[in-house]
C-alpha positions as CSV (number, residue, x, y, z in Angstrom):
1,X,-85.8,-20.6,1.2
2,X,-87.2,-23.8,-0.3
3,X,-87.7,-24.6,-3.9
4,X,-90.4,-23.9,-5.9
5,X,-93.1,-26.7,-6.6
6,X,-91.7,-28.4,-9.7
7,X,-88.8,-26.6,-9.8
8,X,-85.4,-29.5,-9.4
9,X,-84.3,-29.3,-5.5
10,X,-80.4,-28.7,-6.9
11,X,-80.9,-25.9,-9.4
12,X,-80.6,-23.4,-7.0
13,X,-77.7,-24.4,-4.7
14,X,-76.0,-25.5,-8.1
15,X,-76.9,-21.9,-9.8
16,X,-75.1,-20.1,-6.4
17,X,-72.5,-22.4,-6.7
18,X,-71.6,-21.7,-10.4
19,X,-72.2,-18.4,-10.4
20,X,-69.9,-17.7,-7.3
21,X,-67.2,-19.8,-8.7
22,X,-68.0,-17.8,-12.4
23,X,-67.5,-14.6,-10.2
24,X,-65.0,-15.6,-8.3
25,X,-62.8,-16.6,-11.7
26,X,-63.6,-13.5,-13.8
27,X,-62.7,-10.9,-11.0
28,X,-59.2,-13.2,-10.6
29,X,-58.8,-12.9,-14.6
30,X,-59.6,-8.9,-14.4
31,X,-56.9,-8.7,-11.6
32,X,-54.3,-10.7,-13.6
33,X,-54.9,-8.5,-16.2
34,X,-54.6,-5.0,-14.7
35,X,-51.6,-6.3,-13.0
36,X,-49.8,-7.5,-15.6
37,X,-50.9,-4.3,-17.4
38,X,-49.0,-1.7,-14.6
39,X,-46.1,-4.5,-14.5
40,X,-45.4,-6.7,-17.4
41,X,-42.9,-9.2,-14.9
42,X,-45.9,-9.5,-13.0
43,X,-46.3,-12.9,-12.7
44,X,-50.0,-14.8,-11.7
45,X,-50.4,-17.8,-9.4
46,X,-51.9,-19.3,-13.0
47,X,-49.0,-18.9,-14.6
48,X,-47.1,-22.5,-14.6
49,X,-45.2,-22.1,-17.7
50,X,-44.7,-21.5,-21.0
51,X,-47.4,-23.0,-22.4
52,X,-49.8,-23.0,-19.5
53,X,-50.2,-19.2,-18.6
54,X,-53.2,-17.5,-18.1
55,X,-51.9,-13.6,-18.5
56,X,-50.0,-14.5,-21.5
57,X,-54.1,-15.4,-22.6
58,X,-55.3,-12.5,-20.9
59,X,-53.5,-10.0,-22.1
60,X,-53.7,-11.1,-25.8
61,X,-55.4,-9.6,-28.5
62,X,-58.3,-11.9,-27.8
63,X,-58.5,-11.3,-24.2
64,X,-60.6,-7.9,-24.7
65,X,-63.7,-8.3,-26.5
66,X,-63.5,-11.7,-27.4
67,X,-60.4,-10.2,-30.2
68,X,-63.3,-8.8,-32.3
69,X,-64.1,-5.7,-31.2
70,X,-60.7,-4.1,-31.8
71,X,-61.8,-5.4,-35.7
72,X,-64.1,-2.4,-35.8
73,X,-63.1,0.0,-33.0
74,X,-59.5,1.5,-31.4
75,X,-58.6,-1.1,-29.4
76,X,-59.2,1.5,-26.4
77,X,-62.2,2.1,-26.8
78,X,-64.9,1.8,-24.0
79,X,-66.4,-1.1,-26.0
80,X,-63.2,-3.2,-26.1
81,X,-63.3,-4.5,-22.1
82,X,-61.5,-7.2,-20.7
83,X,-63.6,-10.3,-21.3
84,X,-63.5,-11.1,-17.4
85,X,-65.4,-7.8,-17.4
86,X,-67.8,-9.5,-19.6
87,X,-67.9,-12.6,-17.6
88,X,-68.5,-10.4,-14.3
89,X,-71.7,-9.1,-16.5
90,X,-72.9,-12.4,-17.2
91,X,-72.3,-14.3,-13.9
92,X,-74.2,-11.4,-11.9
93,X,-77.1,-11.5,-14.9
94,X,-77.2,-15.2,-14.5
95,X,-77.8,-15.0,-10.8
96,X,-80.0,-12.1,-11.0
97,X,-82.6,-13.6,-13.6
98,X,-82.3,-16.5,-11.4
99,X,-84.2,-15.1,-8.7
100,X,-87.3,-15.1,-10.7
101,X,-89.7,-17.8,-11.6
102,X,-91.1,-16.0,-14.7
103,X,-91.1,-17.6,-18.2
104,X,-89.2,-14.9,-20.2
105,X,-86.4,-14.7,-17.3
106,X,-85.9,-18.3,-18.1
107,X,-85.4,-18.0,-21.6
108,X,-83.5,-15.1,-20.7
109,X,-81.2,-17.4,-18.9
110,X,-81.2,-19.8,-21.5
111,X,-80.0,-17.7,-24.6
112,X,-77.6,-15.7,-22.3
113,X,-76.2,-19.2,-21.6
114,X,-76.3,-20.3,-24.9
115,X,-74.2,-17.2,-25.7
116,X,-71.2,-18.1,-23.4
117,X,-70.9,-21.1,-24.4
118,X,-70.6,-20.4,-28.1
119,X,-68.0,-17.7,-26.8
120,X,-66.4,-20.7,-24.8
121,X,-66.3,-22.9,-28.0
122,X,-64.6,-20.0,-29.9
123,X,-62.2,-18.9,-27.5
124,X,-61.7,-22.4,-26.5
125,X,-60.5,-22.7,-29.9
126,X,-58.1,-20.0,-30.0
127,X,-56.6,-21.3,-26.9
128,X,-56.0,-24.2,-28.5
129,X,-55.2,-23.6,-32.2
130,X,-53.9,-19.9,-32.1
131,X,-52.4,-19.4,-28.6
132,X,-51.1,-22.9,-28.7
133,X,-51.5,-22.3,-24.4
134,X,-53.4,-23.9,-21.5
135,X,-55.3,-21.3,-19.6
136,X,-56.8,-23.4,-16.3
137,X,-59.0,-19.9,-14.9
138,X,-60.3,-20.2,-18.8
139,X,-61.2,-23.6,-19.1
140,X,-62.5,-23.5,-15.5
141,X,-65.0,-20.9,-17.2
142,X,-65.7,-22.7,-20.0
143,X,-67.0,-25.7,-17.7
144,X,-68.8,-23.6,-15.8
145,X,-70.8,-22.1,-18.7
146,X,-71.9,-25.5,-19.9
147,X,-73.4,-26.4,-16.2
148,X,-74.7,-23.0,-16.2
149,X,-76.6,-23.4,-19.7
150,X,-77.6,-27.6,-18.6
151,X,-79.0,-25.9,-15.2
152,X,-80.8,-23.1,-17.2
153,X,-82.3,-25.9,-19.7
154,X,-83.4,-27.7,-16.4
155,X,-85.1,-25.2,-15.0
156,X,-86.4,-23.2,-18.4
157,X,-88.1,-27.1,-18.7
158,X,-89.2,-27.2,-15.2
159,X,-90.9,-23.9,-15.8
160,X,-92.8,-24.2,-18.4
161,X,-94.5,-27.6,-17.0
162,X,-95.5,-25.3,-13.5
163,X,-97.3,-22.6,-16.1
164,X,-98.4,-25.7,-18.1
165,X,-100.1,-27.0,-14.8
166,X,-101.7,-23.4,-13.5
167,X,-102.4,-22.4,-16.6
């Protein structure tokens, strides 16, 4: 299927490729998780050391609900998920909304992205000040969110000019 007039030849390719790899991360972090929940010497291919392991992040207090949640509800409580649950959410909203050429889908896309990459920046942060560790499926994620969101501001741009010209 070919582009849409106006619309930058890469965004889609790049928007399946993101949100693949987005996908593709999230369900690895969800299965880390849940494995290292029913056996804590379970040990992921992400885990390199002592300072670079990704369940140690995982299953921390800010691996469900960004470690806010839990502030106001029991931390098992339906609300509190995993936040490669959330990601899963995300990546399949981002590639859904994608599909459509309408204005409000692209700002959709836009503040969604603009979302998880605040949530990047903050638990980028806590990785690094809090955790003291070096999570490579998170970072990975964290990347990806900022080409998602420079992709999204592309095509939110590209967009508005087509409506600009028809209408």
């Amino acid at each position: 299927m070919a582009a849409a007039p106006g619309m930058p030849t890469w965004e889609r390719k790049a928007r399946i490729l993101l949100v693949l790899l987005g996908l593709v991360l999230s369900v690895y972090a969800l299965h880390v998780e849940l494995s290292r929940e029913r056996d804590p010497e379970y040990r992921a291919m992400c885990d390199l050391g002592e300072s670079v392991s990704c369940s140690k992040v995982f299953t921390s207090r800010w691996g469900r609900g960004f470690g806010l949640v839990q502030l106001f509800l029991p931390r098992d409580s339906v609300l509190n998920q995993p936040n490669s649950v959330l990601g899963i959410l995300f990546y399949t909203l981002q590639m859904g909304l994608g599909l459509s050429l309408s204005k409000k889908a692209a700002l959709a896309l836009v503040l969604s992205s603009w979302v998880s990459v605040a949530g990047s920046i903050y638990l980028a942060s806590i990785l690094a000040f809090v955790l003291g560790d070096f999570c490579m499926v998170c970072v990975s994620t964290y990347i990806i969110n900022f080409a998602l969101l420079y992709t999204n501001l592309k095509r939110k741009k590209a967009i508005d000019g087509m409506k600009e010209k028809t209408g």
